[in-house]
N, C-alpha and C positions, 0 to 999 in steps of 0.2 A: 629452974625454968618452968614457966607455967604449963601445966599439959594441954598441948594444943586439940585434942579430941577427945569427948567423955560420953558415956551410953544417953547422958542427956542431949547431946546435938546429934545421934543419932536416929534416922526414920527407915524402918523397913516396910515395904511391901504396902505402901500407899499410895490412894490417886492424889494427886497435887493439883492436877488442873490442865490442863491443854496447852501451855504457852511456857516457855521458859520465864517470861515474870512472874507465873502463877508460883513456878518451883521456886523459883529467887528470892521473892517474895517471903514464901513459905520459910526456907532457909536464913535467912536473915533476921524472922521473928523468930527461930531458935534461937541464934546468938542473943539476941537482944535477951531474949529470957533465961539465961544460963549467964548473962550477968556482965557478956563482953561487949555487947555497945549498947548504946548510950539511949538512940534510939533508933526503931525499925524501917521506917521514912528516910532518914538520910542514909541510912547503909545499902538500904535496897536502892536507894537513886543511884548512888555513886555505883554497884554495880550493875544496874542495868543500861549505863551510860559504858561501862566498858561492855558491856556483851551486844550493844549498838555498833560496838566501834568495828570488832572482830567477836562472828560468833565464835564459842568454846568449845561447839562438840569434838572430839577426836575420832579418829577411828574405831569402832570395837564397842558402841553401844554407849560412850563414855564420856560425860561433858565435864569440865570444871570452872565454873564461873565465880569469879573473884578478884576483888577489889583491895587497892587501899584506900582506907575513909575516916575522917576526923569521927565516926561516929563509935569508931570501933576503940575499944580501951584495952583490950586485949587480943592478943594475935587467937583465931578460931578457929577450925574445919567442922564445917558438918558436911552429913552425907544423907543421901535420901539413894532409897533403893525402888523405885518406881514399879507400883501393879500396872501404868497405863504407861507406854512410854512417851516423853514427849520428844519433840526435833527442834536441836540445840545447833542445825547447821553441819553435822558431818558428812560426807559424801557418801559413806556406808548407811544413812538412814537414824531416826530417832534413839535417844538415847535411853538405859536405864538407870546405869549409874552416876549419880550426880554427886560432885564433889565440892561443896562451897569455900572457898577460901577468903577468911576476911580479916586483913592485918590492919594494922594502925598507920595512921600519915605516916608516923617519923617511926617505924617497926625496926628492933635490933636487926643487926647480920644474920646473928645466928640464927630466930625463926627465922627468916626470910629462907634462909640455905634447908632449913629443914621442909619449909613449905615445897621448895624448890625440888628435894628429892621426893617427896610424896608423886609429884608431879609426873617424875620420872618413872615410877613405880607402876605407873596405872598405864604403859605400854607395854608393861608384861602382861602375857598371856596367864601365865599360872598366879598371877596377880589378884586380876579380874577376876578369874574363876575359883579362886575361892573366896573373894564378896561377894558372888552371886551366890554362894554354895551358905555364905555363913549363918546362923539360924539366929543369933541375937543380937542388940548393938555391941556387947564386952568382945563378942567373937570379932564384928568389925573394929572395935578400937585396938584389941590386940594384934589385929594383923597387919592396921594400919602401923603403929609401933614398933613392930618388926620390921617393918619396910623401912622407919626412920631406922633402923639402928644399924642396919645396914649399910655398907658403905657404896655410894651413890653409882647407876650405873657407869659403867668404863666409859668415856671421851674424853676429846681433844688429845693432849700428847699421851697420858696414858694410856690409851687403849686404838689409837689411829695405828701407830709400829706392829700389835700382835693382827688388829686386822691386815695388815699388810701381807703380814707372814703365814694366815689363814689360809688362803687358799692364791699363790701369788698364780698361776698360771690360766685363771680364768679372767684376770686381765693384763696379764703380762702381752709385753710386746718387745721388740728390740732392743728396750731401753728398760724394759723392768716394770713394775704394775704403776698406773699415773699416782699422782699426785697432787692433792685435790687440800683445800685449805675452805672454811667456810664462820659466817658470821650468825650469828643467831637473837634477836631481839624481839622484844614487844615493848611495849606503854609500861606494861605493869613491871614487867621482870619477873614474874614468879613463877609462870608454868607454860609456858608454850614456849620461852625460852628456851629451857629445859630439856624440854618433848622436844622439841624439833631439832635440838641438837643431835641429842640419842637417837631420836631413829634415823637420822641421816647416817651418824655413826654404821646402823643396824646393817643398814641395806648397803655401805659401802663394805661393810665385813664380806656381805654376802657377794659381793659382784668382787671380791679381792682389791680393792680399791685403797689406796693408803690415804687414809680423811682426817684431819686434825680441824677441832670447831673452838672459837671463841665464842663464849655465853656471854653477850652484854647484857645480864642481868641487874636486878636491884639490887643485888649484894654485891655488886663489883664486881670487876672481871679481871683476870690475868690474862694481857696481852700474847699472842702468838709468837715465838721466836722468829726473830726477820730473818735468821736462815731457814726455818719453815717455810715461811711467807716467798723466801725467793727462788726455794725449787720449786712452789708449786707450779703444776701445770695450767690449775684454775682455781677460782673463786664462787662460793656460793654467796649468796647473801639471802638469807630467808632472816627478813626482818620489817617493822612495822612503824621503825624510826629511823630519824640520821645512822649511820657506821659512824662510830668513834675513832675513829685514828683510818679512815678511810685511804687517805693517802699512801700508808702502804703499801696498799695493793696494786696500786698504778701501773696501768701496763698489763694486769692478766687479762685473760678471757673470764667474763662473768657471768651467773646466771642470778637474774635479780626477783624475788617471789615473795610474796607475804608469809609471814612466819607460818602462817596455818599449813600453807603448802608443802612447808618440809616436814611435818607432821602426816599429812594426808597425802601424800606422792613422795617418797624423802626418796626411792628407787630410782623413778622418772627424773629427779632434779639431778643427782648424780648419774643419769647416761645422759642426760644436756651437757653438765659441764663437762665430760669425757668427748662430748662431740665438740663441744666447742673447743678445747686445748687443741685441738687440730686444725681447728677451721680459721684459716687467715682472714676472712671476714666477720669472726665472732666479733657480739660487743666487748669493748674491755674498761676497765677501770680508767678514767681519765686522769693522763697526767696534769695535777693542778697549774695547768699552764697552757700552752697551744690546745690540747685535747681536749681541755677542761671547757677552753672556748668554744670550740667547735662544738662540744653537746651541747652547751646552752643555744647557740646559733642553731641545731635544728630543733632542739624543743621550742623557742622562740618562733621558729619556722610555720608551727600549727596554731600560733596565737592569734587573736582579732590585732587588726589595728588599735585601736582602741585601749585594748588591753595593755599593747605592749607600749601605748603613750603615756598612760597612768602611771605606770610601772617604773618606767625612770622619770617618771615629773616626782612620784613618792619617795624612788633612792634620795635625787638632790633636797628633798625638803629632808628627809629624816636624818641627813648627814649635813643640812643645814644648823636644826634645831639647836644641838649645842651650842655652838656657837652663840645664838640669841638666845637662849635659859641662861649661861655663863655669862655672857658682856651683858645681858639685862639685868640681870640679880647684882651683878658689881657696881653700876653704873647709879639702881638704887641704892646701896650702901654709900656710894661715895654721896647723892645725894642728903643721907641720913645723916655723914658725918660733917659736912663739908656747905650742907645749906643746897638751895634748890641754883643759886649763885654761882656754884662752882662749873659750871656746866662754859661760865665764859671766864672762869678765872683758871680753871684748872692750869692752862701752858703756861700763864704766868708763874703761876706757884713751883710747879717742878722745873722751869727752865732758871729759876733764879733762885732755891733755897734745894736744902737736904737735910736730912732725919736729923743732922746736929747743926742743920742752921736755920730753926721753924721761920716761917713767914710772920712778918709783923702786922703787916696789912694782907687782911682777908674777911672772905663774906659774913653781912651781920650775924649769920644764922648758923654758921657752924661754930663744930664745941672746940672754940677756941683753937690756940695755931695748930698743936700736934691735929685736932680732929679735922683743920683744913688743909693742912698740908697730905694727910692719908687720906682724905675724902678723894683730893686731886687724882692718887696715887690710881686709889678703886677705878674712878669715872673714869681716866685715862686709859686702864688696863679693859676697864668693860667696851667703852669707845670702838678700840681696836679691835677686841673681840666681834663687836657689833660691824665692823667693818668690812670684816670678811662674810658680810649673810649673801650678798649677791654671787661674789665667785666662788663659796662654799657648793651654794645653790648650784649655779651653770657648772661648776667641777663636776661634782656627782652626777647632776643629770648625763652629763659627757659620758661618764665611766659608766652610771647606766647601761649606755648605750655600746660604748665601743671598749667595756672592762680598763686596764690599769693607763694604756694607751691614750685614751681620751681625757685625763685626769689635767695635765698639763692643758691644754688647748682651750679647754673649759675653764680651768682659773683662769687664765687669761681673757677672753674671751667676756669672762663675767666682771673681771678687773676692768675691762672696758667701758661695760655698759655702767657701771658705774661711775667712772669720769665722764663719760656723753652725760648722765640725768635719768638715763633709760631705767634705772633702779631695778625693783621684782620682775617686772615684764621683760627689761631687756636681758636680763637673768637665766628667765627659760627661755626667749629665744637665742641668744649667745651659746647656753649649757648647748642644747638640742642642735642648732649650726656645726658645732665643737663635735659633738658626739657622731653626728651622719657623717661627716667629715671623715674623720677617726676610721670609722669603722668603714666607710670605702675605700680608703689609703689602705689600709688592711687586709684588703682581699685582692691587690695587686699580687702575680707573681713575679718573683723574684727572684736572680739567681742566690745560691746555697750563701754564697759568701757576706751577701747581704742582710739576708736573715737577722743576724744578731743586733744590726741597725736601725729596725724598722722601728719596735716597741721603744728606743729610749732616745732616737734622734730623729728619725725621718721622719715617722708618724706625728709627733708631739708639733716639730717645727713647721712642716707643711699644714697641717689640722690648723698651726694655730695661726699662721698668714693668711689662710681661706677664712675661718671664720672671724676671727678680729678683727681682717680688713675686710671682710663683709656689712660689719658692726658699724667701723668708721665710717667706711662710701657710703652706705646704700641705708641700712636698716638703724642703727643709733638715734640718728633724728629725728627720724618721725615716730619711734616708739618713744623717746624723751618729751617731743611734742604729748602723746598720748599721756605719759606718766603725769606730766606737770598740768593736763587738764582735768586729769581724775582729783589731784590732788587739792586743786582748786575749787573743781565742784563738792569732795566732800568738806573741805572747808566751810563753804556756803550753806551746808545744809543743817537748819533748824526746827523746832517746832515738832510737827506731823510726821516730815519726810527722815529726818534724825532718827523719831522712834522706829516709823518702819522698818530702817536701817538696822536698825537693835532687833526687831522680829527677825530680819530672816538673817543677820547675824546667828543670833540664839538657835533658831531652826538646823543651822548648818553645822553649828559645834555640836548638837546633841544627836544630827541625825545616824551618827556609823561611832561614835565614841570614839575620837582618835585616828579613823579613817582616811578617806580621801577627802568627803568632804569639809570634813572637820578641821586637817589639817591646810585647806583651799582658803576657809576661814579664817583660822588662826594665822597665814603665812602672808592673807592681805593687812592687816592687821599691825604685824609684827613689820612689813617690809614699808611703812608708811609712819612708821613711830619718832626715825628719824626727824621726820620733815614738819614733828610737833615744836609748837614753844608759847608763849604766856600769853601772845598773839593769836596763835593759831590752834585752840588748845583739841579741834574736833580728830586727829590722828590720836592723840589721848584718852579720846573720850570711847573712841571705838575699839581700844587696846580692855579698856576697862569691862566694856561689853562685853568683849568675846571673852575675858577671863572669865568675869561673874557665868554668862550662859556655859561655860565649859565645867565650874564648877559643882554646877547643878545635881548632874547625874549622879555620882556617885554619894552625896550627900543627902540627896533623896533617896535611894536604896537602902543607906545605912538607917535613914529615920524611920523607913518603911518596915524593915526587919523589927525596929524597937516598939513599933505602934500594932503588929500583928505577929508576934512570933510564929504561931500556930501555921500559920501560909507559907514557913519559909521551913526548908532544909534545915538541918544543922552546919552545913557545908556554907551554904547562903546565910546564914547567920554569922559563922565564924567571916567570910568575905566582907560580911555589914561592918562588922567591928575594924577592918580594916580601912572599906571604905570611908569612916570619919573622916583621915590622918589623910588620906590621895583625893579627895575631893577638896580638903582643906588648904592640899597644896597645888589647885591646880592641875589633878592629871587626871583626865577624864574614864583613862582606860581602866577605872575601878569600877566602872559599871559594868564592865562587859562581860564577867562571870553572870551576870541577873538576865546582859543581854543574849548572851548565846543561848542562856535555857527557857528563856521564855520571853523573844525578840517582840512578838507581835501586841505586847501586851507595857514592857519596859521602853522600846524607843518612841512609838508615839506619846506616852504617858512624861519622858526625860524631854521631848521639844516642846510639848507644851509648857513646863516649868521654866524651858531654858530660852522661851521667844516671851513669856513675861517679863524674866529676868532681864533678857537684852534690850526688853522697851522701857522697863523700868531704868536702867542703870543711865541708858541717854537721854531720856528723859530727867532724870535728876541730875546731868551735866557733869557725872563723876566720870574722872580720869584718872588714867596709872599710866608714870614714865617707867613702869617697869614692864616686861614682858610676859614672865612669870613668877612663880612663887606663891600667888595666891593671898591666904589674910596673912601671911609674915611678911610680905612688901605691904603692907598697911602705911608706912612711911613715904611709898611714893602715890601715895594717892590725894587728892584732895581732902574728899571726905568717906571716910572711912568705914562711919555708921551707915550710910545710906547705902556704898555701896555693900557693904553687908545685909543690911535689910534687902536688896533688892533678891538677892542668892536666897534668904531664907523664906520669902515669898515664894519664889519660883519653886526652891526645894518641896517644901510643904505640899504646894500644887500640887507635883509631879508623885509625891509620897501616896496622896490619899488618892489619887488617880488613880494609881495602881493600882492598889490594893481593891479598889472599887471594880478595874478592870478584873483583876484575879477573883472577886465573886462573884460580880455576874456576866462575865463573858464566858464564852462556851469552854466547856474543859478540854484539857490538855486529852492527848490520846493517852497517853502513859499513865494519868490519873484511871481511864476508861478502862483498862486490863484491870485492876480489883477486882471488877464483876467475878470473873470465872473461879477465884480462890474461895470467893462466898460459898459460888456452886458446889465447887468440889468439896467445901469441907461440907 
């Protein structure tokens, strides 16, 4: 195994510069020059986007900031012993000792576990003080060394039993010292992981407390014994992600804290959870069920309006979507195979032939019987697929709203407004009827006995005579009247008013990549594609649009990265290469690694491309009877080339826009931190 520390990545007794990037920075161009990445730019980005996220000083003078980065080729540690200290975020005050850890995207187990005990190493006190005391870097890589070879400090079940037995009568009670279980995580998994497991350990030894910790580290973790888990009294959670297997815990008193914190109070979080094990009004773990509801009902409690309308209009679209990707892509195939014809021949063909009795008579354009007979097969299977986008839609938004309860009310509900005409619109309102509904039938009380009736009969059948017979009487109609006039008018719309159409189409796919409003766009689009035919071809035409301007973004990013390396990351490079293959197919969310790091400069430069694209693509009358897929449904398009020309226009735009905007627009703050490394060296 490769030596993770050499006197080359070590620095004693230098200024580095005022600012944890200075140091980072500094640190990161060792690695790069001792041969383990690739370059110093994208190593330093990717860590000082985690020390963004959570700083790394620790207690004791001590920070370790470190990353994993495609730029890294080899797992590294440097150290810098600071003449000037800087402040890395500890609550004890700036640091001196600085520990850089930089491993690779896809880093074995083993470093990881080794990185992992370093980590652990630098809360001992006799640790520290002798890297403050050591006079060379060989002196610091040997005693780093020592610390790997060592076997890692005592937690979770090995070393929680002898804390126990330490000192049991400084927290014994009637029952014997508590019993305390806890969770431990970050982003990265390599060192505050670690640290915050151990010193919660530390401080439960000292208070006699019996403490068992699972490390949801990078290297995997071994789960707690659930007889563990069910004496304990309580639950810690010092972590900075989801809990993995969080349902275990259901039912204890919890104390919930950022990983840092059981590092920097690990004392303080173990006399909260000792207070809580007692306190019948502590928080506890929710049981993934009634409980589980109740906390989302009062987190939802502090939300805007607004917020919490969005929130399930976005559940029912994104548990829509399948549904229309699946029956859209099949429905093209069955096209490809079966001719543009089968669309009115399909019931024919399967209600009167089977795989060993092809049809004799079938469309000019399919490849012959077997290809019209499985053409049928597809478009029929997509059909029905496509069939369910309205009470997909109103389900979800239901369950949105009133969880598993509203699920029923809302199919239904949304199965309505599809026989009225009410189509997309009477979708959300049906889903949203369904879901209020739901969730007020739900806060009736009720005697004990009833209880177990409410979620799978009462709630379902009442929710769904309120609102599907809301649908019927009152609201159906006139939202069908509205449906069948939109549909009409974008029928009619040619020329000028068409393209405009395609402008703010394009506008709305590229504005949030994937987003609200994007998918607002995509889901008019898709929920109007039905109601195209040879006649009526402008639902086609505008399917076509919003693909082409959705494809945009990420296709421009990827040509962007090719046309300017030098401006881009190695990270944003390796992402560009990807982006080709999800722009290609349609999925806009490839840009949004370019957009999160540099928003103000990526999404106006992607709408410009993508409100070309959308004027161009209806402007040239191309259409697609498919919904997704991008240029491999090419078969459901008219013409092909154009709408491809229309995407490489846009792309292009949107490419050298950028790059235009990244020179001469004002620089990045992150860029502006250089200065002081200058200084200092």
């Amino acid at each position: 195994m490769t030596q993770l520390i050499t006197p080359q990545l070590v620095s004693l007794d230098q200024n580095l510069g005022d600012s944890p990037a200075d140091v980072i920075r500094f640190l990161a161009g060792k690695v790069a020059a001792a041969g383990r990445a690739s370059e110093v730019e994208g190593l330093f980005a990717d860590a000082f986007a985690r020390e963004q996220k959570t700083a790394t000083g620790v207690p004791g003078g001590i920070a370790i900031p470190h990353c994993r980065s495609v730029a890294v080729t080899e797992p590294a540690l440097a150290m810098a012993r600071l003449s000037q200290k800087v402040d890395f975020g500890a609550k004890d005050g700036p640091a001196d000792i600085i520990f850089f850890i930089a491993a690779p995207e896809g880093a074995d187990q083993e470093h990881l576990k080794l990185l992992s005990k370093l980590a652990r190493s630098l809360i001992k006190k006799d640790f520290t003080a002798a890297l403050r005391a050591a006079a060379t870097g060989q002196d610091i890589v040997d005693l780093v060394e020592g610390a790997l070879a060592d076997k890692p400090a005592a937690h979770a079940a090995e070393s929680a039993a002898p804390a126990a037995e330490a000192a049991p009568a400084r927290a014994a009670s009637a029952t014997g010292p508590k019993r305390i279980v806890a969770v431990t995580a970050c982003p990265t998994g390599i060192a505050h992981t670690y640290m915050a497991a151990d010193s919660l350990v530390a401080a439960a030894k000292e208070m006699g407390v019996d403490l068992q910790v699972e490390t949801q580290g990078s290297g995997g973790f071994t789960a707690l014994d659930p007889s563990v888990i069910a004496a304990a009294d309580a639950v810690i959670f010092a972590v900075d992600v989801d809990v993995r297997g969080k349902e275990r815990f259901a039912g204890k008193p919890v104390i919930n804290a950022p990983v840092k914190r059981g590092i920097d109070e690990p004392a303080k979080m173990v006399q909260e959870a000792i207070a809580a094990s007692s306190d019948p009004h502590a928080h506890r773990v929710p049981h993934f069920g009634a409980e589980e509801n109740a906390e989302h009902a009062s987190e939802a409690a502090s939300e805007h309006f607004g917020t919490k309308v969005k929130k399930v209009l976005l559940t029912g679209v994104s548990y829509m979507i399948p549904f229309v990707a699946g029956g859209g892509l099949l429905i093209a195939l069955g096209f490809l195979l079966g001719g543009y014809e089968i669309a009115g021949a399909a019931d024919k063909i399967l209600g009167a032939n089977t795989l060993g009795s092809l049809p004799t008579e079938f469309p000019a354009h399919a490849w012959g019987p077997l290809g019209a007979y499985l053409g049928a097969v597809l478009f029929k299977i997509g059909a029905l697929s496509l069939g369910f986008l309205v009470p997909a839609l109103a389900g979800y938004i239901a369950y949105g709203i009133a969880d598993r309860p509203g699920i029923a009310p809302g199919f239904v509900s949304g199965a309505v407004a599809g026989y009225m005409g009410a189509g997309f619109l009477g979708g959300l309102v049906g889903g949203l009827l369904a879901g209020v509904t739901a969730h007020w039938i739900g806060t009736f009380r009720v005697p004990r006995w009833l209880r177990g009736l409410m979620p799978v009969v009462i709630i379902p059948l009442a929710a769904s005579i309120v609102a599907s017979g809301l649908m019927f009487l009152v609201l159906g109609g006139p939202i069908a009247a509205i449906t069948k006039g939109l549909n009409t008018w974008l029928s009619g719309m040619t020329g000028v008013s068409a393209i405009v159409l395609g402008i703010i189409l394009g506008l709305m796919m590229c504005f949030d990549l994937g987003g609200p409003v994007n998918k607002v766009a995509y889901s008019f689009a898709v929920a109007g594609l039905g109601a195209g035919s040879v006649a009526n071809q402008a639902p086609w035409q505008i399917m076509a649009a919003v693909m082409a301007a959705g494809m945009v973004p990420p296709l421009a990013m990827a040509l962007a990265t090719v046309l300017n390396k030098k401006g881009f990351s190695l990270a944003e490079r390796e992402n560009g290469k990807a982006a080709w293959l999800l722009g290609a197919s349609f999925i806009s969310e490839g840009a949004i690694p370019f957009a999160a790091a540099d928003p103000l400069r990526v999404i106006p430069a992607s709408m410009v491309g993508g409100a070309v694209t959308g004027a161009l693509s209806m402007a040239f009358g191309v259409t697609s009877q498919a919904p997704h897929g991008g240029i491999f449904v090419f078969f459901a398009m008219n013409n092909f080339l154009l709408f491809f020309g229309s995407i490489a226009v846009g792309a292009v735009i949107t490419a050298f826009l950028l790059l235009a905007l990244k020179r001469w627009a004002v620089r990045k703050p992150v860029e502006a931190e250089q200065t002081p490394v200058a200084v200092a060296a």
